[in-house]
C-alpha positions in Angstrom: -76.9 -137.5 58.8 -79.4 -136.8 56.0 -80.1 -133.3 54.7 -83.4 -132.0 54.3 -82.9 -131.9 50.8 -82.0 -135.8 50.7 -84.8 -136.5 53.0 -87.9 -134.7 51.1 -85.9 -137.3 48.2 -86.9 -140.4 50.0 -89.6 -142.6 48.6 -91.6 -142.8 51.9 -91.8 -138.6 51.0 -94.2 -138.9 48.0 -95.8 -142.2 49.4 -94.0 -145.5 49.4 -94.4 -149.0 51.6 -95.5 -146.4 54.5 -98.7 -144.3 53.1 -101.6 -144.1 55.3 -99.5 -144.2 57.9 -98.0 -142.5 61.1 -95.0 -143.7 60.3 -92.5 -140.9 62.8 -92.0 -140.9 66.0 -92.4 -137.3 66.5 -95.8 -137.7 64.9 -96.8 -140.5 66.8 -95.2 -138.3 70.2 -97.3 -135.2 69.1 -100.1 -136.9 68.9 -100.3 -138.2 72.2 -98.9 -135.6 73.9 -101.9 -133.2 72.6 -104.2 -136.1 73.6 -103.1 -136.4 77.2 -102.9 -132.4 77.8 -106.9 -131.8 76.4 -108.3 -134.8 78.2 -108.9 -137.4 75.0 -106.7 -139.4 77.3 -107.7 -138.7 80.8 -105.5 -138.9 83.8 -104.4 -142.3 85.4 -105.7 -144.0 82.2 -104.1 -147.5 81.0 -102.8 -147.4 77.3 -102.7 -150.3 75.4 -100.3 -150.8 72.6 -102.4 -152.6 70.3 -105.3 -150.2 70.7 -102.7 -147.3 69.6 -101.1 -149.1 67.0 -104.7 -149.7 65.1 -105.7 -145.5 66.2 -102.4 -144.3 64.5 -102.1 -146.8 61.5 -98.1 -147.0 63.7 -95.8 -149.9 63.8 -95.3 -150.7 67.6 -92.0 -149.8 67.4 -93.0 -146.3 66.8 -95.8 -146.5 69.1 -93.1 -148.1 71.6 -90.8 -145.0 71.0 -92.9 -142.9 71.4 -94.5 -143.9 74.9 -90.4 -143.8 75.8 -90.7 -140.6 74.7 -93.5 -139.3 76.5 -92.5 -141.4 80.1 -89.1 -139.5 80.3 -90.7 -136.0 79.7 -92.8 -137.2 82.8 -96.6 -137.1 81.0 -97.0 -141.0 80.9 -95.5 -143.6 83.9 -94.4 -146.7 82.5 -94.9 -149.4 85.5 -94.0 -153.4 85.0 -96.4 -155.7 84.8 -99.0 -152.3 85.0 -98.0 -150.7 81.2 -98.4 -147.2 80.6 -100.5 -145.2 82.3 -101.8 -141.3 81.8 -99.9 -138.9 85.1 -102.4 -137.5 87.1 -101.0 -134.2 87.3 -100.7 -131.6 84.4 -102.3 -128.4 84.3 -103.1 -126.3 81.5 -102.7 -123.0 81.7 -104.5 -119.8 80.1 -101.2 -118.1 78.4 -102.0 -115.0 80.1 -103.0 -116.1 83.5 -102.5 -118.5 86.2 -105.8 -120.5 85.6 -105.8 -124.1 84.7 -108.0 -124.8 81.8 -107.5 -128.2 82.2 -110.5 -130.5 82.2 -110.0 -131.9 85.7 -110.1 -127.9 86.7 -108.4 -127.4 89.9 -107.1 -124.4 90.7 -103.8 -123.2 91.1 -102.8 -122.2 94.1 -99.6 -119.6 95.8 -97.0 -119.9 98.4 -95.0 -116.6 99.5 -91.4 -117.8 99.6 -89.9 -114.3 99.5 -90.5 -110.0 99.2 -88.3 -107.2 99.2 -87.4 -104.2 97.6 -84.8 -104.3 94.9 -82.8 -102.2 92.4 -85.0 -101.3 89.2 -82.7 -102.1 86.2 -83.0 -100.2 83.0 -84.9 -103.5 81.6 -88.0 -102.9 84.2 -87.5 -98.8 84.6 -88.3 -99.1 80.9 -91.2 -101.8 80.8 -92.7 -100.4 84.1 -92.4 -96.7 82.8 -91.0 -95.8 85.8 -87.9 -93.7 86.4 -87.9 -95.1 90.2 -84.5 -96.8 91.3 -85.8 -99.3 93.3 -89.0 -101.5 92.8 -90.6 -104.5 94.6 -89.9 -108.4 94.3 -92.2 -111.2 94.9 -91.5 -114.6 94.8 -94.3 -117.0 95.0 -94.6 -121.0 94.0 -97.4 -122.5 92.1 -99.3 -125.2 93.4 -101.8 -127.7 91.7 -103.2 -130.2 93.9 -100.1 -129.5 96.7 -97.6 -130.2 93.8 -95.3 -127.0 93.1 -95.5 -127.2 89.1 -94.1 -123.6 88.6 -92.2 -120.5 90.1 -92.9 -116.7 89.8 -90.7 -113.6 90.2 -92.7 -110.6 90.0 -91.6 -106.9 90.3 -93.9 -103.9 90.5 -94.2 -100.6 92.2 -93.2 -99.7 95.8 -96.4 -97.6 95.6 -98.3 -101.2 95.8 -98.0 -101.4 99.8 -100.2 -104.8 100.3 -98.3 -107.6 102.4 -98.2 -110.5 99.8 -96.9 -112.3 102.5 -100.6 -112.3 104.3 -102.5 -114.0 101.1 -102.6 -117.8 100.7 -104.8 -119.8 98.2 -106.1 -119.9 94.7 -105.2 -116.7 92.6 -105.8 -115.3 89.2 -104.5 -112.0 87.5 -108.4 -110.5 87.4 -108.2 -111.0 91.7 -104.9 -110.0 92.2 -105.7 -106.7 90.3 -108.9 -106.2 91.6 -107.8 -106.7 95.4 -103.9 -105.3 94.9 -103.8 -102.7 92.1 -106.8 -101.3 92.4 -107.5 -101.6 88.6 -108.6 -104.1 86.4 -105.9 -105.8 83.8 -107.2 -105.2 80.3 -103.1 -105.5 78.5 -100.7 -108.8 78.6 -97.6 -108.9 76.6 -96.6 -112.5 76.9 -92.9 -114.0 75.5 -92.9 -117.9 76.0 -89.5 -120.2 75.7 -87.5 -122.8 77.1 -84.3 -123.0 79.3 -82.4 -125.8 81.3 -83.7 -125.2 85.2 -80.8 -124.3 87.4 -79.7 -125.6 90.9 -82.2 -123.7 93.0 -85.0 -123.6 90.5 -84.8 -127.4 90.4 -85.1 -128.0 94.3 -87.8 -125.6 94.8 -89.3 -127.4 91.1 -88.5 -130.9 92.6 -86.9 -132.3 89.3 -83.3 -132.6 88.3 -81.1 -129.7 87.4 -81.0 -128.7 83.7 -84.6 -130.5 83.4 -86.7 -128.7 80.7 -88.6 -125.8 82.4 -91.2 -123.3 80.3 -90.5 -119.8 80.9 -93.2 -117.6 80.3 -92.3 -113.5 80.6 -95.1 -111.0 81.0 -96.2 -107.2 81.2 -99.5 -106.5 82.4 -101.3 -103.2 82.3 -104.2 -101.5 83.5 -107.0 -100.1 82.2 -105.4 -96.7 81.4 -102.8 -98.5 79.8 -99.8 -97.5 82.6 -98.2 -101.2 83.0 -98.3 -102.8 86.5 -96.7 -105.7 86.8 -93.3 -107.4 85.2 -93.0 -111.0 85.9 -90.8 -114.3 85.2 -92.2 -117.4 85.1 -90.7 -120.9 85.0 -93.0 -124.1 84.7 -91.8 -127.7 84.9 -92.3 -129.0 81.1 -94.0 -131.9 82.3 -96.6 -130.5 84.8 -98.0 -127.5 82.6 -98.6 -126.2 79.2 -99.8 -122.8 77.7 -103.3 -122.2 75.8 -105.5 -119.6 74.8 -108.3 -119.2 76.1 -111.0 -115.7 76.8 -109.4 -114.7 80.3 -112.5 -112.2 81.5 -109.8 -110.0 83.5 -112.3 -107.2 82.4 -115.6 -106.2 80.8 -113.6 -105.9 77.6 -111.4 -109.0 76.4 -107.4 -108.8 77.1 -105.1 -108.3 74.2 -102.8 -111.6 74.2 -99.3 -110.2 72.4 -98.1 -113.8 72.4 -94.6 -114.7 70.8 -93.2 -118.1 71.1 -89.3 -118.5 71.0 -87.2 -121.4 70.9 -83.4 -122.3 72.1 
């Protein structure tokens, strides 16, 4: 395999028989992939080769790995006799919230799959501020158009005494504050990365085990600053993506603390 070193070395590096070209997969992949998620290429649409091939300045073998590409991470179906075509279904997510800024704009919807009251480790005594032993857990599944895209684990106060298991429908942090806390959220510490989804993940996710999932993990506050809320996230890779976007959780805009990792 080449080294970086060797490969900044290589003629096609400073110019060469491909100049002016897309001439990487991964550029070519990129591309589309950030095409697809903002809407440039809207849902259910038929790509054509050629048309991509003249867009990128690409060979079609590029263009042709890269559609491979893209139809195994699940954001393009390839169909005989049909060609490629756009999925229908991926959401766009403001990195702080659960609301989909995607241009076809439905909202994300919950389903209560579980609630109790569990041990508070030193992990949420110290993110909570809380020197309380025990804490509450909710576990809820995300919904876009009936499809369960991600999966939440949420811990906060025993003090919060509202029966999660009565609400059904759309959320966002701003309602769930307002009608739950008691408080608007102003503070979200958000940590994004990536991990292989495990048996029961994948069921409830309805993809494979060890299929790419995004985990997101948060800290929201209140006003007064006193956090409310630790939760875990995981997202199928191929249904959702994070951006940032004004969230409106309060009179005064959010503070984002976003840091992206990778495995």
């Amino acid at each position: 395999m080449a080294t970086p070193a060797e490969i900044s070395r290589h003629p096609r590096m400073h110019g060469g028989s491909a100049n002016g070209r897309h001439s990487s997969v991964r550029w070519v992949r990129d591309m589309l992939a950030a095409s697809i998620r903002a809407g440039h290429l809207p849902e259910s649409a038929q790509l054509a080769e050629d048309a991509l091939v003249s867009e990128l300045g690409a060979s079609r073998g590029t263009v042709r790995l890269a559609l491979r590409s893209l139809a195994d991470e699940g954001l393009l179906v390839r169909r005989p006799r049909l060609g490629t075509i756009v999925h229908a279904r991926h959401a766009r997510l403001e990195i702080a919230d659960t609301v989909d800024r995607s241009w076809q704009g439905p909202e994300i919807s919950l389903q209560i799959i579980d609630q109790r009251t569990v041990p508070a480790t030193a992990f949420l005594r110290s993110r909570l501020e809380t020197e309380d032993r025990s804490v509450r857990l909710l576990d809820v599944l995300f919904r876009r158009r009936g499809e369960v895209i991600g999966i939440r684990t949420a811990y906060f106060s025993r003090d919060v005494t509202y029966d999660f298991g009565e609400y059904t429908g759309p959320i966002s942090m701003a309602s769930l504050s307002a009608s739950h806390f008691r408080t608007p959220m102003t503070t979200v510490v958000t940590e994004v990365t990536a991990a292989a989804a495990d048996a029961r993940t994948s069921v409830l996710l309805g993809i494979t085990e060890n299929s790419p999932v995004l985990c997101r993990t948060q800290v929201f506050a209140g006003a007064d600053g006193h956090p409310l809320q630790v939760s875990f996230d995981q997202y199928r890779s191929d249904r959702a993506s994070f951006v940032t976007e004004p969230l409106g959780l309060a009179s005064d805009p959010p503070v984002v603390a976003d840091r992206t990792a990778t495995r």
